[in-house]
N, C-alpha and C positions, 0 to 999 in steps of 0.2 A: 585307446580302443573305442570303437562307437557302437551302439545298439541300434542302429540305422536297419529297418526291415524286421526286426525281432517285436515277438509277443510276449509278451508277462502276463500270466494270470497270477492275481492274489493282489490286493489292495489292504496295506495296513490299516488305513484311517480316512474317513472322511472329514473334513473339519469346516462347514462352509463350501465354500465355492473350493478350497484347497481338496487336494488328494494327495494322504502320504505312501510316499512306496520301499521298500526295503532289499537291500539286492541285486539293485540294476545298476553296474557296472557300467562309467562310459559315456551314463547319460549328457548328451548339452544342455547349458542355460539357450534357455527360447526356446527349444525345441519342440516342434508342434508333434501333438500323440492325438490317436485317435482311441476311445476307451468303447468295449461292448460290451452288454449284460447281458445275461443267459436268458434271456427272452428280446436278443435282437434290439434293443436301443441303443444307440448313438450317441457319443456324448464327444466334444472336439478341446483340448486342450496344450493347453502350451505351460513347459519346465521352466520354474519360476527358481527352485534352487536344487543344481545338482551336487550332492556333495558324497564322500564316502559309503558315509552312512544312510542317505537316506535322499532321496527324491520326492520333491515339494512340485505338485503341478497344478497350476489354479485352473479350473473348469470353465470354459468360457459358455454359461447358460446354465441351470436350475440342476440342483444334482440329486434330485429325489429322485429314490429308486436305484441308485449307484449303491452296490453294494460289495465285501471283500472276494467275491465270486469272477467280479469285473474283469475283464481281459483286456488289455493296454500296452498299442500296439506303438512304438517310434518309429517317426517317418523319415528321420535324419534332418528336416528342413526345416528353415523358421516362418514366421508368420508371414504370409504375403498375398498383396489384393490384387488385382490384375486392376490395368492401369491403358486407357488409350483416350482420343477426342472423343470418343462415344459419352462418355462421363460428366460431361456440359448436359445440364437440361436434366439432368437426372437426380433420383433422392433414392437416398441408401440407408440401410439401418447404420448402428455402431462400427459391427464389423465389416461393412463393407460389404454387404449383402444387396442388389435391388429390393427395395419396396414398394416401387410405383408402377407396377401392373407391367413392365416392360420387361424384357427379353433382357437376360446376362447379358455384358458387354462383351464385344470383340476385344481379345488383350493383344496390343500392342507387344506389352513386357508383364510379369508378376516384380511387384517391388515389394520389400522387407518392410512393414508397418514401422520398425524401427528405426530405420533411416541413420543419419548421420546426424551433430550437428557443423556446420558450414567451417571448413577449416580457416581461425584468422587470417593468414598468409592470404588467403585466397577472396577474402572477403571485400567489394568495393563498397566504399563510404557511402548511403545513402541521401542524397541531396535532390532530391525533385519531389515538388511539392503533390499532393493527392486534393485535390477538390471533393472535402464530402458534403456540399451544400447546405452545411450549418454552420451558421456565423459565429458561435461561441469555438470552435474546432478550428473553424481554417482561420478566423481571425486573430487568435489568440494561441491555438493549442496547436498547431500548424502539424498533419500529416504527413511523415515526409515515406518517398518509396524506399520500401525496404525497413521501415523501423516497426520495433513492438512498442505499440503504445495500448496499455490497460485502461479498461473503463469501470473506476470500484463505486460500488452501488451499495442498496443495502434493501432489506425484503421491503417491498409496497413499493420501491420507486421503478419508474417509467425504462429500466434498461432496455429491456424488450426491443420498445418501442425505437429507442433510440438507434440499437444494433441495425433493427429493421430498415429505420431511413437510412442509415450511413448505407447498407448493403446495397439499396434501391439507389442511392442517388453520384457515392463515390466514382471518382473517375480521373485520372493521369490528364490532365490537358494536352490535348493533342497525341493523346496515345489512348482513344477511346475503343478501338476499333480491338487492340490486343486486350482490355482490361476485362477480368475474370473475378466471379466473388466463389468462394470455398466455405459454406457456411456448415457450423457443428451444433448440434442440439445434447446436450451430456446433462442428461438425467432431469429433464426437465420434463412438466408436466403435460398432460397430453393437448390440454388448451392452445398449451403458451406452444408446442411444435405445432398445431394445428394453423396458429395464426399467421407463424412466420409462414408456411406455406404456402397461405392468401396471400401473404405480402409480398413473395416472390411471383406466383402467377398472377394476382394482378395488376402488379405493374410491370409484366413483360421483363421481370429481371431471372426468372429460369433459366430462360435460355442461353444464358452467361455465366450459370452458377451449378454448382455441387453442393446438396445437400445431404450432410449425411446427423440421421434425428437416431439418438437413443433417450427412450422415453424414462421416467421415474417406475417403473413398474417392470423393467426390460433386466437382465441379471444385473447384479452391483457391478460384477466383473470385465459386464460390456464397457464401460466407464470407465476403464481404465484402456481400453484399444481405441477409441473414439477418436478423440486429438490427435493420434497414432496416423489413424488412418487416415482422417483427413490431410492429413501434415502431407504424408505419402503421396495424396491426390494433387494437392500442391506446388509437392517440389514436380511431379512430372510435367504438370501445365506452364508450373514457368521455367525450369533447367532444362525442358525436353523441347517443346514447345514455345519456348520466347515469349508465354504473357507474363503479364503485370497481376498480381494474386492478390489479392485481399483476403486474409483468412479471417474469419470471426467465429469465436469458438462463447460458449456461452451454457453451463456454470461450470467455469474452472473451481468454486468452491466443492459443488458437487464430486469433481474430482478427485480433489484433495480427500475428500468424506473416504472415498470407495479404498483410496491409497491407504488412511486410516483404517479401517476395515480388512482390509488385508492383512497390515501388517498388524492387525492385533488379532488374527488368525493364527498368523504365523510365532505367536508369542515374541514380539522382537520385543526389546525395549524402547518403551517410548520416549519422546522427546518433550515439545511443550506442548501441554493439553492434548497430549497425546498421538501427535502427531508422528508419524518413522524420522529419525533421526537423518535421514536419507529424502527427506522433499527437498531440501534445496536445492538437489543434483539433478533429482527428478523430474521437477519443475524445468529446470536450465537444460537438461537435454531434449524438452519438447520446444519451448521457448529459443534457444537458439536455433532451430532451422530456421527460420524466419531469417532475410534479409539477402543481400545483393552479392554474386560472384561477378570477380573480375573477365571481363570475357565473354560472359555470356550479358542474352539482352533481357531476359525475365529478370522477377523479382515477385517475393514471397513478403508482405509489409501484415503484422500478425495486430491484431485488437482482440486480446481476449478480456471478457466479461468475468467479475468475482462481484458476490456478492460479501459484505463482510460482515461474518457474525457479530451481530447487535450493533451494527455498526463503526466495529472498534478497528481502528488503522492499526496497530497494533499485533493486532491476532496473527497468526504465524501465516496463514495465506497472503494478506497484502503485503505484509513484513517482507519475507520470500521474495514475494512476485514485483516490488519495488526498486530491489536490488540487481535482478535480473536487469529487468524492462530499461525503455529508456523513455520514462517518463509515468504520467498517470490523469487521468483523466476522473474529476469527481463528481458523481451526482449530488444533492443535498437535500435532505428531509425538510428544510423551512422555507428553502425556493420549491420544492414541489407542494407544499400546504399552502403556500400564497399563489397559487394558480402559473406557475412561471414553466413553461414545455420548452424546448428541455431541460432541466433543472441542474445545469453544469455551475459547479461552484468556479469560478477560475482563478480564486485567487487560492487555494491549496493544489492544484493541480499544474502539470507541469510537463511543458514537451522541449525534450533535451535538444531537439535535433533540429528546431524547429528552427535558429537559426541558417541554418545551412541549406534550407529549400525555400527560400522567399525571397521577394528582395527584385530589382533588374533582372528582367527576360524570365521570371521566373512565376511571379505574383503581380507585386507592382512596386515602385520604390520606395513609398512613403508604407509599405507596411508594416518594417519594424519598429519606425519610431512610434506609429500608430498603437499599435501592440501594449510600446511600453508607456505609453501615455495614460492609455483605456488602464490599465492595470494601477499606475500610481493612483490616480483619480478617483478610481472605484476604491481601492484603499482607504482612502478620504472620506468615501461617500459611506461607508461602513462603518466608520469609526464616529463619524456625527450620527449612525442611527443608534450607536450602540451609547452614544451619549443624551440620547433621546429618552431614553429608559433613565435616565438619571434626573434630567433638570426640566425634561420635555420641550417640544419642539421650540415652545415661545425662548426657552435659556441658551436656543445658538444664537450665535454670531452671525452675520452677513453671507460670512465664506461659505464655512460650517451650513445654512443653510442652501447657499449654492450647491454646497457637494453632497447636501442632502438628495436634493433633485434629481442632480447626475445619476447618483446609484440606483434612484426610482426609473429613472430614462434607460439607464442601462441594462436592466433586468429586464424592463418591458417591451424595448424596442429591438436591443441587440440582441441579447441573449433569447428571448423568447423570439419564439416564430411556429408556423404551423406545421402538423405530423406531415402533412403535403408538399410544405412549401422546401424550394429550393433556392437558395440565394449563390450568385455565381459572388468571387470572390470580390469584383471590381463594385457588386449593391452590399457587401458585407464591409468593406472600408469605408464608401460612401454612407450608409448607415452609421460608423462609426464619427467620421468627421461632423456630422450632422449634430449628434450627441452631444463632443467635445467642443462643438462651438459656442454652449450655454454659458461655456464657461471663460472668463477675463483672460487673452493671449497673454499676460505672464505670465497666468499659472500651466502654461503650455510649454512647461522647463526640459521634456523631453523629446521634441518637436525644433527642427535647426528651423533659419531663419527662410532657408531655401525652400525647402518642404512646405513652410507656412503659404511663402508667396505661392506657389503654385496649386496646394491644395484645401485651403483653409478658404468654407463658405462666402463666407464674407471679404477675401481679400479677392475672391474668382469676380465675386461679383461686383466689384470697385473698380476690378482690373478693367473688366465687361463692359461698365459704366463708361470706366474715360478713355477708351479705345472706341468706344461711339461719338 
């Protein structure tokens, strides 16, 4: 039986953003209601649990003044945003409302905020690499289309910032022309939505992008449709429309908070630190939309932003969101105190996929061994700093001070670079080899002998020499 079209007066309980109801046979889960008070307010929600006894519906916006007088009307339908190319160029609240002084869009289609996620059967391997003109990323942590790769941060570090350049500068090589960014603001402060705004208009990336901003001050309950919605926006631009999507959603912790909040509304039991026993499902059915159908020519490639409380990898949001993802991406508290922008740690961080989009016709050949060279070496060069605090600099060894240097080199030249600058991938390996030439070609054990003659400083310019 369904309550599609029927009004109920009489509201048990307000609890929060929840509203409990008793009596209504029928109800669906999702089902969007519209609630009135006897002086004409409006309030918009959607059935969070319908069960025998009782109907749970969280209030999507401020429910002061909702009282047991309430009339709460089922629409039969679930949540849904309206969806066309109008939506380029454009900034939306949480729900998917315009907030930029423009005119509702023309819908194409209304889609389900809920969405799907991508059936495996149906899903293609993600393997083409994404240029986001940071050398720490495409040299080392390689984006590939189609994958979720996390960037875990932690308060006071430069995420923002980083989000911002990747948004402004990402782009599919030689598929610039379809590439689309889908940015999400979830519960963040009015500064920090402010700035990304600047950073979209002025560097001319609007007009390629969807923004949709829910502010820290905006209902808790918006925060939990936000991801939703953009997700939705998304999947129409590239399964409908054939681009290439970049979503960046940014504070997934925030989110996690509101999911909290909820479910300690709803008296659930909690799980660790409180959290609904039910976020890793939660997490996984917004995080699998992201990524590649066979057949069609889009693609949804997802970078969502966590910050982790006190920093701790640990805490049940990274924990979660590591397991999903295919990979992670770390900021670092003592490369951003020692002045290093962007302050990507690269040796705890890790992109799964990142074999499979590099390499011939792709990047270039010599970028894997490249990769893994920069990575042993910097290992090295970290382990004599951390031997520096022991014996100090005068008690290395020769090597030990060579790989001292290197990790000074590598931090300052590779890894850092400016909030502006954009490095294409062929000045980010060349950057690289420059680096690694400090250092004695035997300790270049992950580097063939092929690779060397061809791209190793010093052999170019030998070759150079006796060919004149």
């Amino acid at each position: 039986m369904s309550v599609y079209g029927l009004t109920y007066k009489g509201i048990d309980q307000v609890k929060g953003p929840l509203v409990i109801m008793r009596g209504v046979p029928g109800a669906a889960y999702e089902e969007v209601v519209r609630i009135y008070s006897e002086d004409g307010r409006e309030w918009f929600g959607q059935v969070l649990e319908a069960g025998r006894d009782k109907v749970v519906i969280q209030v999507l916006g401020d429910t002061e003044g909702l009282d047991s007088n309430a009339m709460v009307k089922f629409t039969g339908s679930t949540l849904k945003i309206p969806v066309s190319d109008e939506m380029l160029g454009r900034v939306f609240n949480g729900a998917g409302e315009p907030i930029d002084g423009g005119p509702k869009i023309r819908a194409d289609d209304f889609r389900d905020i809920n969405g799907a996620p991508i059936n495996p059967a149906k899903r293609d391997y993600p393997d083409e690499f994404i240029e986001t003109g940071i050398s720490a990323i495409d040299g080392m942590l390689s984006l590939i289309r189609g994958q979720k790769l996390p960037i875990f941060s932690e308060s006071g570090l430069p995420h923002n910032e980083v989000a911002a350049q990747v948004a402004r500068q990402a782009v599919v090589p030689g598929k610039a022309e379809r590439f689309s960014i889908v940015f999400a603001a979830v519960g963040l402060k009015y500064d920090d939505v402010l700035f990304f705004r600047r950073q979209f208009e002025e560097f001319g990336a609007l007009s390629r992008s969807v923004l949709f901003l829910n502010l820290a001050n905006d209902p808790v309950i918006e925060r939990i449709t936000t991801p939703r919605v953009a997700l939705t926006a998304a999947e129409y631009l590239a399964f409908d429309l054939g681009m290439d999507v970049l979503v960046i959603i940014t504070d997934m912790t925030n989110y996690c908070e509101a999911l909290r909040e909820l479910s300690s509304a709803r008296e659930e039991v909690p799980s660790r630190k409180g959290y609904p026993g039910y976020m890793y499902s939660d997490l996984a059915s917004i995080y699998e939309r992201a990524g590649r159908i066979i057949g069609r020519p889009g693609s949804i490639t997802f970078m969502p932003i966590l910050t982790m409380p006190g920093g701790d990898l640990t805490h049940p949001i990274p924990d979660l969101t590591g397991y999903i993802t295919e990979g992670q991406i770390f900021l670092d508290l003592d490369l951003h105190n020692r002045g290093i922008y962007p302050p990507i740690n690269v040796l705890p961080s890790l992109s799964r996929l990142m074999k499979d989009g590099i390499g011939p016709g792709k990047t270039r050949e010599d970028h894997k061994e490249v990769s893994d060279q920069l990575y042993a070496a910097y290992s090295q060069g970290t382990k004599a700093r951390e031997l520096v605090q022991i014996v100090g600099e005068a008690g290395l060894s020769p090597r030990e001070k060579l790989y001292l240097e290197f990790a000074r080199r590598f931090e300052r030249e590779f890894v850092a670079q400016g909030f502006r600058e954009r490095r294409s991938i062929e000045e980010t390996l060349d950057i690289a080899w420059d680096i690694l030439s400090i250092l004695p070609e035997a300790e270049l054990t992950r580097i063939s002998e092929k690779t060397l003659n061809k791209f190793h400083p010093k052999r170019r310019v030998a070759a150079k020499a006796e060919g004149e």
